[in-house]
C-alpha positions as CSV (number, residue, x, y, z in Angstrom):
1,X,-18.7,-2.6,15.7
2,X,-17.2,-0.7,13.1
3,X,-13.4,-2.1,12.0
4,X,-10.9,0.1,9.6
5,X,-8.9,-2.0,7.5
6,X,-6.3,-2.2,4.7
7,X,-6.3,-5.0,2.6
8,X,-3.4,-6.0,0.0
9,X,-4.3,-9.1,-2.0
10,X,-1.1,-11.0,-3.6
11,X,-1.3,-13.4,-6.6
12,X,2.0,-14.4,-5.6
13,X,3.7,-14.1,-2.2
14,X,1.4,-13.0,1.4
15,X,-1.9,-11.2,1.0
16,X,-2.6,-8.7,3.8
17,X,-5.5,-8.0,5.8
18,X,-4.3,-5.5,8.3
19,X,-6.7,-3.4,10.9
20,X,-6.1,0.4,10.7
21,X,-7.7,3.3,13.3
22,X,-7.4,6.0,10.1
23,X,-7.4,5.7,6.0
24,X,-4.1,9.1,6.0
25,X,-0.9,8.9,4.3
26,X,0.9,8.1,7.5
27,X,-1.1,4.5,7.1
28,X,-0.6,4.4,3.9
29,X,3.2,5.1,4.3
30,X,3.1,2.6,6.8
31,X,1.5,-0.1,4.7
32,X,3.9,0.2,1.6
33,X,6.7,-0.8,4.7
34,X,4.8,-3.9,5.3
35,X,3.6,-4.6,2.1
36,X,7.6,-4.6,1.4
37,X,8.1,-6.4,4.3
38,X,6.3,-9.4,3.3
39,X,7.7,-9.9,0.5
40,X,11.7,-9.2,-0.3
41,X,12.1,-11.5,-2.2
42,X,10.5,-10.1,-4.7
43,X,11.8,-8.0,-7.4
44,X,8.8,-5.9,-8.2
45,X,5.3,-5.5,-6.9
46,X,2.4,-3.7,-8.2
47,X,-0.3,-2.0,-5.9
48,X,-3.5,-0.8,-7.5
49,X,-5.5,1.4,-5.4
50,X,-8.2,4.3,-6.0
51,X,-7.6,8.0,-6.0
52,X,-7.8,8.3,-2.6
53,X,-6.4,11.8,-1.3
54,X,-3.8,10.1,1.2
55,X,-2.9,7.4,-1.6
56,X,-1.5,10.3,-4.4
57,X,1.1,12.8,-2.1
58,X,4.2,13.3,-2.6
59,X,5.3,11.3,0.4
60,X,4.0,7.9,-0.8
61,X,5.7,8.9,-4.0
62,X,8.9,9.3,-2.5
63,X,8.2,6.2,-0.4
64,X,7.3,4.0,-3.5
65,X,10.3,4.4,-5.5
66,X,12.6,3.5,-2.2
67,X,10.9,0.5,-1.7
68,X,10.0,-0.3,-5.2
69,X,6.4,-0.6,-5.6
70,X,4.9,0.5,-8.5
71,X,1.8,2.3,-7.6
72,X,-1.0,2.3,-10.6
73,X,-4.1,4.5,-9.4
74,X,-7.2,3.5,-10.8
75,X,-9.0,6.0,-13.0
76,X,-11.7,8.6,-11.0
């Protein structure tokens, strides 16, 4: 069987292994919630990722700067 899933490793605070059904920006959106979720009591948290096309719109954008994630994409 075939499993979707996102992972968010943490060097400090909760690492995340969470199943998804798609890889869109409405997962993604969903993961910078619980990603935040996990971990308010933190003042800043970096997420690396790839280029994906769902990881670079303007909606995770948006939703980055509320929650206060600093997104670094790694080069192509």
């Amino acid at each position: 069987m075939r499993q979707n899933c996102f992972g968010f490793y943490a060097v400090r605070g909760k690492s995340l292994l969470i199943p998804i059904e798609k890889g869109n920006e409405e997962t993604f959106l969903k993961m910078l919630d619980k990603i935040k979720e996990q971990h308010l009591d933190y003042d800043g948290i970096i997420l690396i990722w790839d280029n994906h096309p769902a990881h670079i719109t303007p909606a995770i954008e948006r939703k980055d700067a509320i929650l206060g994630i600093c997104i670094v994409n790694l080069p192509t």
